[in-house]
C-alpha positions as CSV (number, residue, x, y, z in Angstrom):
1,X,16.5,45.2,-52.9
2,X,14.3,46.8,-55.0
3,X,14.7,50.6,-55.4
4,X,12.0,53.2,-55.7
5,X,9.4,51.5,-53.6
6,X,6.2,53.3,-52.8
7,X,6.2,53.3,-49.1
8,X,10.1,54.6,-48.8
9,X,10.0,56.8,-45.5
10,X,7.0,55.4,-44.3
11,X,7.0,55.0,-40.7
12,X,4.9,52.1,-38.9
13,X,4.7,51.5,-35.2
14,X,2.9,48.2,-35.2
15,X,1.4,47.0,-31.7
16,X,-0.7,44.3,-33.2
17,X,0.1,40.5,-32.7
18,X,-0.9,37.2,-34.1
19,X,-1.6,37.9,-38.3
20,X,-4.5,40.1,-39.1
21,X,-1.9,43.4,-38.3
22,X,1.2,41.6,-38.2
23,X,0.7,40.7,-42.5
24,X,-0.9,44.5,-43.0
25,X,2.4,45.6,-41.7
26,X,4.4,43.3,-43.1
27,X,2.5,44.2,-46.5
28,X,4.0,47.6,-46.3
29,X,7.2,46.8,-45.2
30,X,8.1,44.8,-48.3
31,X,6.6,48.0,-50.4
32,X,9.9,50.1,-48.3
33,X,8.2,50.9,-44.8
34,X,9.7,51.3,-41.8
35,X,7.9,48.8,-39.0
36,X,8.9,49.6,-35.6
37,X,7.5,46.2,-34.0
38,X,6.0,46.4,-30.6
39,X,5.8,43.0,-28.4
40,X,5.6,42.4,-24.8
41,X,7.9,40.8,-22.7
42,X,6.3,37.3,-23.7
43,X,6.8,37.9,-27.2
44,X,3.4,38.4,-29.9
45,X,1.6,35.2,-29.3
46,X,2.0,34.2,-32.9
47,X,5.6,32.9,-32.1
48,X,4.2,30.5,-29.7
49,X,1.0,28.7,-32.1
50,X,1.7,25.8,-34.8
51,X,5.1,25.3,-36.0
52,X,7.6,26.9,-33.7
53,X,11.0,26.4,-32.2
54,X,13.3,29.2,-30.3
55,X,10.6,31.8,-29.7
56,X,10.2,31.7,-33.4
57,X,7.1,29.8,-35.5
58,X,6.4,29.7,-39.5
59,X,3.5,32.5,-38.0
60,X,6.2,35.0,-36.9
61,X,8.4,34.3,-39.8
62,X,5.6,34.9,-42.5
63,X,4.1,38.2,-41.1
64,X,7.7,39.7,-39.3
65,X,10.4,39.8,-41.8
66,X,12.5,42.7,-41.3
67,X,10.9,44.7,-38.6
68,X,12.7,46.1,-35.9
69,X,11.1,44.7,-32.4
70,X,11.0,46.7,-29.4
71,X,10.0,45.1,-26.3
72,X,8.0,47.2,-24.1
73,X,5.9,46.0,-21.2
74,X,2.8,48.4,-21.3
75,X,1.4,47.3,-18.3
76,X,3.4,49.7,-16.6
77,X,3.1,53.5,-16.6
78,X,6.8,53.8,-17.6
79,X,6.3,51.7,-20.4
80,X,3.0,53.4,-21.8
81,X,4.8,56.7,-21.7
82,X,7.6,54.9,-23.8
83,X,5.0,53.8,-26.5
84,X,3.3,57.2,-26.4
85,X,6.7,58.7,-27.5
86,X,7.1,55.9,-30.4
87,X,3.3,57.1,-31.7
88,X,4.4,60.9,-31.6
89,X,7.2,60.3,-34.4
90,X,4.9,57.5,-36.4
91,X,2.8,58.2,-39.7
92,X,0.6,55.2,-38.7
93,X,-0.5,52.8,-35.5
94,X,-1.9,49.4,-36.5
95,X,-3.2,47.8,-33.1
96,X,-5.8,44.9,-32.8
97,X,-6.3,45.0,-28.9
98,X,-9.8,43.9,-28.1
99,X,-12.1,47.4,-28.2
100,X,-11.6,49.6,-25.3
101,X,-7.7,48.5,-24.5
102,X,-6.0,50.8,-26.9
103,X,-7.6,53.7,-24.8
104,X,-6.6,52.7,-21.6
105,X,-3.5,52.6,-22.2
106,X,-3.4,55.8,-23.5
107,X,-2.8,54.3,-27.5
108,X,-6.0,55.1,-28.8
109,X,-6.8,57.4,-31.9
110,X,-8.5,60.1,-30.3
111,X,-5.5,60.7,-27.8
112,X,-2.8,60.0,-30.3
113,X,-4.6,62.4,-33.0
114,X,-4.0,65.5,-30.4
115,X,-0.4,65.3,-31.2
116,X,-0.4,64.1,-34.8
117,X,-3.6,65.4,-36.7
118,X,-2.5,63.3,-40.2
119,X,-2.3,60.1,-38.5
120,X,-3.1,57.4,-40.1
121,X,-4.5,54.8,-37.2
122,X,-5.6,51.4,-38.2
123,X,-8.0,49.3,-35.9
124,X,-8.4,45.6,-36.1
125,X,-11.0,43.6,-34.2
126,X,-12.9,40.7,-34.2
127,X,-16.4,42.1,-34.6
128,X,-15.8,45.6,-34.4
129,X,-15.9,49.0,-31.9
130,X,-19.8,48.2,-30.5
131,X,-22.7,45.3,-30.7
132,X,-23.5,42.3,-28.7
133,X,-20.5,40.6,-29.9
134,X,-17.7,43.6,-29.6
135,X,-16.2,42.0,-26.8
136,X,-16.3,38.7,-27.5
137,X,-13.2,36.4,-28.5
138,X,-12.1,36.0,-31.8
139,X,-9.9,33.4,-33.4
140,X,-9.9,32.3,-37.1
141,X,-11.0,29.4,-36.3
142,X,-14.2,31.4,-34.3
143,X,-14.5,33.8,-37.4
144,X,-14.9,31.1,-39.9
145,X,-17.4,29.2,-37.9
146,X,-19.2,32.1,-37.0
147,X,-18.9,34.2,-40.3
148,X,-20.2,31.1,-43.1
149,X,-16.8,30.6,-44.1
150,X,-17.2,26.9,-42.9
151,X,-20.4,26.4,-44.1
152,X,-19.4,27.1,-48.0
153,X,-16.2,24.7,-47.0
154,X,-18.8,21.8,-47.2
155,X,-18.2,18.4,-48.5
156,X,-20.7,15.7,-50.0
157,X,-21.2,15.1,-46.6
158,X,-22.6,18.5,-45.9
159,X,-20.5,18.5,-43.2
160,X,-19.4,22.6,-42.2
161,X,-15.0,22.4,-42.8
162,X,-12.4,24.8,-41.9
163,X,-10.7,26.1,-44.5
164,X,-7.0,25.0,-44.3
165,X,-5.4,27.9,-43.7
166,X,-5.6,31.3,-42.2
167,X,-7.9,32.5,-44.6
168,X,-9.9,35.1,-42.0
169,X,-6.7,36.5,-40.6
170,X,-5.0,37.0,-44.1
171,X,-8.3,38.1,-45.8
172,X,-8.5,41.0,-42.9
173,X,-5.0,41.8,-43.3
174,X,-5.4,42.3,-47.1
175,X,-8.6,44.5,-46.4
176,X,-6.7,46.3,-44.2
177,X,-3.4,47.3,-46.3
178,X,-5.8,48.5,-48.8
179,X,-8.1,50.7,-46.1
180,X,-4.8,51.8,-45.0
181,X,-3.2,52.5,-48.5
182,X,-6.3,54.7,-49.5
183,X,-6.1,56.8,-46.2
184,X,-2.5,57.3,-46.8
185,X,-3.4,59.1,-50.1
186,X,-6.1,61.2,-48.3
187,X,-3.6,62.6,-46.2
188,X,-1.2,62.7,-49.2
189,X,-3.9,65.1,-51.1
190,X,-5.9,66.6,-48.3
191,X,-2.9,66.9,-45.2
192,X,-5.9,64.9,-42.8
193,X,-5.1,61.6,-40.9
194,X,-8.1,59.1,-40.2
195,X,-9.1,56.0,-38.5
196,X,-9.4,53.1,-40.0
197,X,-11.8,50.3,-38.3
198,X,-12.8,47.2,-39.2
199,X,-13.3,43.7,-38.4
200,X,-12.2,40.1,-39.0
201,X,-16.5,39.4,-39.0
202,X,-16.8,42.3,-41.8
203,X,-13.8,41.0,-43.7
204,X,-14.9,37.3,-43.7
205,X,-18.5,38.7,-45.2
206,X,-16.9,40.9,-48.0
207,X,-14.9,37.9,-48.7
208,X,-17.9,35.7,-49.7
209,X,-19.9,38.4,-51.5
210,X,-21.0,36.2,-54.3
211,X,-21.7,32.9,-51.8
212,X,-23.8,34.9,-49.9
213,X,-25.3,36.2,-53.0
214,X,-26.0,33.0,-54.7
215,X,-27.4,31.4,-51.2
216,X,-29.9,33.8,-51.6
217,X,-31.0,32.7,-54.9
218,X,-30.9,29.2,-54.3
219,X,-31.9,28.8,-50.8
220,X,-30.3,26.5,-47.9
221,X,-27.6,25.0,-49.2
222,X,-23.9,25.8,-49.6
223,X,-23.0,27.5,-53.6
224,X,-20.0,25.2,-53.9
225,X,-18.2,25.1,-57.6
226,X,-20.0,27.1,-59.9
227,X,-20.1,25.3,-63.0
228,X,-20.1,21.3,-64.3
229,X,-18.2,19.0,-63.9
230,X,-15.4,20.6,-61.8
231,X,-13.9,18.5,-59.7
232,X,-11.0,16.9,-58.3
233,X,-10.4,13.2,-59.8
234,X,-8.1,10.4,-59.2
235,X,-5.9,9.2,-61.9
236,X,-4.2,5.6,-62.1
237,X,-1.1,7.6,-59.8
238,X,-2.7,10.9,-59.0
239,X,-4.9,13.2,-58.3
240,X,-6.0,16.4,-60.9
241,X,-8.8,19.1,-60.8
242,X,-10.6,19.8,-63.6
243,X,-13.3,21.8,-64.9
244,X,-15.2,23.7,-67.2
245,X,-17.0,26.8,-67.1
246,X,-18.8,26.8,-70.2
247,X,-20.2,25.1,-73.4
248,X,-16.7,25.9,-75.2
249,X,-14.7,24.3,-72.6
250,X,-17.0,21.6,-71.9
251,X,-16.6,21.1,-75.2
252,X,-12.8,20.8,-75.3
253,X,-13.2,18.4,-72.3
254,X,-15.2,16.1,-74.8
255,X,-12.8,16.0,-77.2
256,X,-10.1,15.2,-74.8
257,X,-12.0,12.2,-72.7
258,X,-13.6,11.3,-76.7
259,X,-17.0,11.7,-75.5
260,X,-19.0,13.0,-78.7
261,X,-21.9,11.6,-77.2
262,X,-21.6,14.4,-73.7
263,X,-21.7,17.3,-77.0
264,X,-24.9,15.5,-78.9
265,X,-27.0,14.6,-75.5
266,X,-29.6,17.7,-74.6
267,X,-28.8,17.0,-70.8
268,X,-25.3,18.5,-71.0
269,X,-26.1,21.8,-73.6
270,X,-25.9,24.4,-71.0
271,X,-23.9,25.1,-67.8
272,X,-27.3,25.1,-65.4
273,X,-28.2,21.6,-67.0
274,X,-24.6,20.1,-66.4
275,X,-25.2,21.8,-63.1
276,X,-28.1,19.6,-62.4
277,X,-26.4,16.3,-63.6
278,X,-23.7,16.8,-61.6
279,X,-23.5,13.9,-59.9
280,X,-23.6,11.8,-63.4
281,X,-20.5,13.5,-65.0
282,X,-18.6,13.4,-62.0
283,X,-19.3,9.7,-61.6
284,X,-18.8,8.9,-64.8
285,X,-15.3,11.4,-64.6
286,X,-14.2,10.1,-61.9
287,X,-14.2,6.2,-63.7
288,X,-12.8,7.4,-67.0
289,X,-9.6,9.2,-65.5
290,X,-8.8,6.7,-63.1
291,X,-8.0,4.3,-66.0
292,X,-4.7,5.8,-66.6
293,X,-2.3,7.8,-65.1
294,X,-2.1,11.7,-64.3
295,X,0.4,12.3,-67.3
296,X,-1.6,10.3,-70.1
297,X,-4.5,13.1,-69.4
298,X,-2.2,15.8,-68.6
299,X,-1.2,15.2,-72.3
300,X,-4.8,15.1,-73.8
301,X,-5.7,18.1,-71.6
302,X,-2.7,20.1,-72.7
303,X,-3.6,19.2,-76.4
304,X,-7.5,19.9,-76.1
305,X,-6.8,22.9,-74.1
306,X,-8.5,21.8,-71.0
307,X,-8.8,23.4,-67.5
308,X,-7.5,21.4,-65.5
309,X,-3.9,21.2,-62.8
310,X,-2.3,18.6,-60.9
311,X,-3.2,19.0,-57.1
312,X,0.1,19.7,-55.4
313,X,1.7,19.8,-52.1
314,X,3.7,23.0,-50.8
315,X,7.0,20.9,-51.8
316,X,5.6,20.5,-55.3
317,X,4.7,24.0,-55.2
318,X,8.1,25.3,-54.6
319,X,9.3,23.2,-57.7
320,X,6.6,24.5,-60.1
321,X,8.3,25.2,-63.3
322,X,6.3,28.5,-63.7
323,X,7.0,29.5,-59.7
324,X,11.2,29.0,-60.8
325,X,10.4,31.0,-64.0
326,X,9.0,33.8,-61.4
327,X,10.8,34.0,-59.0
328,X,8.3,33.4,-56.7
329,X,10.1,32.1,-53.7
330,X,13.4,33.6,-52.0
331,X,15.5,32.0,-49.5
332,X,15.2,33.0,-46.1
333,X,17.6,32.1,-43.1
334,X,15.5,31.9,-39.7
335,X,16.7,31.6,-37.0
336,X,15.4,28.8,-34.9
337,X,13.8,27.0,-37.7
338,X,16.3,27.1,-40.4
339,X,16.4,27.7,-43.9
340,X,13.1,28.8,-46.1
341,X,12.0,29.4,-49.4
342,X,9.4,31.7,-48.3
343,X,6.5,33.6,-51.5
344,X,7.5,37.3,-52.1
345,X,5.2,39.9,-53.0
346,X,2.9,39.7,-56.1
347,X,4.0,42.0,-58.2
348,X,7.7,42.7,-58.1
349,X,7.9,45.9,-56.3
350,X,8.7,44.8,-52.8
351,X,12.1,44.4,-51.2
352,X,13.8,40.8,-50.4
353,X,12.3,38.9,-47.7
354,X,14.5,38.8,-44.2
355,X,14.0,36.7,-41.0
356,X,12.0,38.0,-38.1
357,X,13.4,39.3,-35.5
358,X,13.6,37.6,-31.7
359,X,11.5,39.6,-28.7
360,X,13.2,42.8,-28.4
361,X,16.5,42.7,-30.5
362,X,16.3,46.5,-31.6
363,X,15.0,47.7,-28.6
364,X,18.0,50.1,-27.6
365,X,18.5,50.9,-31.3
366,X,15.1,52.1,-32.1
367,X,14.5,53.8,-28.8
368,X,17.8,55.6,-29.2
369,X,17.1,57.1,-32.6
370,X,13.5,58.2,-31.1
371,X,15.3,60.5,-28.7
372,X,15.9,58.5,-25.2
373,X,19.5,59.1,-24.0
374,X,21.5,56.4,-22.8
375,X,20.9,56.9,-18.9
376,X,17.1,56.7,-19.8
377,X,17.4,53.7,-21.7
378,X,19.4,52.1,-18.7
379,X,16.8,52.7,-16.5
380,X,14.4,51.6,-18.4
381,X,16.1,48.4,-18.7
382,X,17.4,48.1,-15.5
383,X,13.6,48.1,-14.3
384,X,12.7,45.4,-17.0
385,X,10.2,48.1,-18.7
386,X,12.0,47.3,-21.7
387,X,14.3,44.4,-22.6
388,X,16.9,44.0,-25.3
389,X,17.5,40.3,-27.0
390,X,21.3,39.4,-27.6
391,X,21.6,39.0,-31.0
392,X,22.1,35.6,-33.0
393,X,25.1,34.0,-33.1
């Protein structure tokens, strides 16, 4: 575990579920937080979506390592005063209910701030506090439909794509640890807490600043790659991206498919031109590399100092000479869906990753240290406010 990290006595009471707050949590906790993990008796409905087995999904494993889960059913008085007691000793609440939710159960910013003034409270929505869409359902799915992240995902076929993985959910998360990170230092330096809002809509816009930027310019049509050729190409065995973003690397392309004629032909003297006769290189690309195989032009693109890189599954991802050199992935042991080689932190300064926990397994623990005696605790349980897990075998 790695010593010295910046978040070291950092307490988190997380009531969020799916990823959007789950990975801004989980962000801190690898950077030495404490995550005190909230879930109701069903579990956070990110163990139950895509790959899952035992309660537990590649979701929940991602965004959960090492928290401690409590498992608290809120919709009960009992229960709410139970959370309200876990928010007195925390330094920050993440929650993504839908707007208004948080309140009524007595968890929202204004109500918690009475008791602790330097809170730091983070809000996650889908389209934020107020508007015509505030209460409306978000997914990431919705988000990138509805926020142009599908539309700049087009093909040749101008048909509107998903992107393949959670990019609205992580991209919010990201935005968030950093909203969050920045209020923490304000109460560092100025002794205030604050509320942090914002949405997966206004995360998904940041995102695409220079898209949207460049739609403007150009008019209806998605920006796509920004220079010519860049691609992805089939060799004899393979496939391999490759591009270049300007008359230098172009240039180095040239040399490495011996095309002198590309440097000497006025079409191709400028990035906007090679822009416009797109369609030409790539065609003429694509029929060039799939004459040999993927390590012939590896070789000639390695020599000529061409951007280019195989395209490679998560398996050859995992194997990636420079990702062993790294460090990249650790080995994690999951219960329920086995063992992982899971990405660490960028950067270095985070601890090593750990499973995530099943509904409820520190429930006693955690409520114990936050003051509840035994007979309380009993009670509690005995009228299935909270639950405790038995532990893995």
């Amino acid at each position: 575990m790695a010593e010295n990290l910046p978040f070291t006595g950092l307490r988190i009471l997380d009531l969020s579920q799916g990823i959007a707050g789950p990975y801004c949590t989980e962000i801190f906790w690898q950077q030495g937080a404490e995550v005190i993990k909230v879930e109701p008796p069903a579990g956070d409905w990110g163990r139950h979506v895509g790959v899952n087995r035992d309660g537990q999904s590649a979701v929940s494993t991602s965004y959960n390592g090492g928290k401690q889960s409590v498992c608290i059913d809120a919709r009960t008085e009992a229960g709410q005063q139970v959370l309200r007691r876990l928010a007195a000793q925390a330094d920050m609440v993440v929650q993504n209910f839908r707007p208004g939710v948080a309140d009524k159960l007595g968890m929202g910013y204004a109500q918690l701030a009475q008791d602790r003034p330097d809170l730091v409270y983070v809000s996650i929505s889908g389209y934020g506090k107020d508007g015509p869409y505030a209460a409306a359902p978000a997914s990431d799915s919705v988000m990138q439909a509805d926020s142009g992240l599908m539309f700049s995902n087009q093909g040749v076929d101008r048909m509107p794509r998903r992107v393949g993985f959670l990019l609205a959910d992580i991209a919010t998360a990201l935005y968030a640890a950093q909203q969050a990170t920045t209020a923490l230092y304000q109460r560092a330096v100025q002794g205030v807490g604050s509320h942090i809002e914002l949405s997966l809509f206004e995360a998904c816009a940041a995102l695409q600043s220079n898209d949207i930027a460049s739609f403007q310019v150009l008019g209806d049509k998605p920006v796509g790659a920004v220079s010519a050729p860049n691609g992805v190409f089939d060799t004899a065995d393979g496939r391999l991206s490759v591009l270049a973003l300007n008359n230098d690397q172009f240039a180095r392309l040239c040399n490495a498919l011996e095309r002198p004629e590309w440097l000497a032909d006025e079409r191709f003297d400028s990035n906007e031109k090679r822009m416009a006769h797109r369609d030409f290189l790539h065609a003429a690309l694509a029929e060039q590399l799939r004459a040999a195989g993927s390590e012939h032009w590896e070789a000639s693109f390695r020599q000529h100092d061409v951007l280019h890189a195989v395209v490679r599954d998560y398996e050859d991802l995992v194997a990636h000479p420079q990702a062993v050199h790294l460090g990249m992935f650790e080995p994690v042991t999951q219960p329920g869906l086995g063992n992982l080689f899971l990405p660490g932190l960028p950067g270095g300064r985070g601890r090593r990753l750990q499973p995530a926990p099943r509904i409820g397994e520190h429930t006693v623990d955690v409520l114990s240290k936050a003051g509840l005696g035994q007979e309380e605790i009993n009670r509690l349980l005995s009228q299935e406010v909270i639950r405790q897990a038995q532990a893995d075998k």
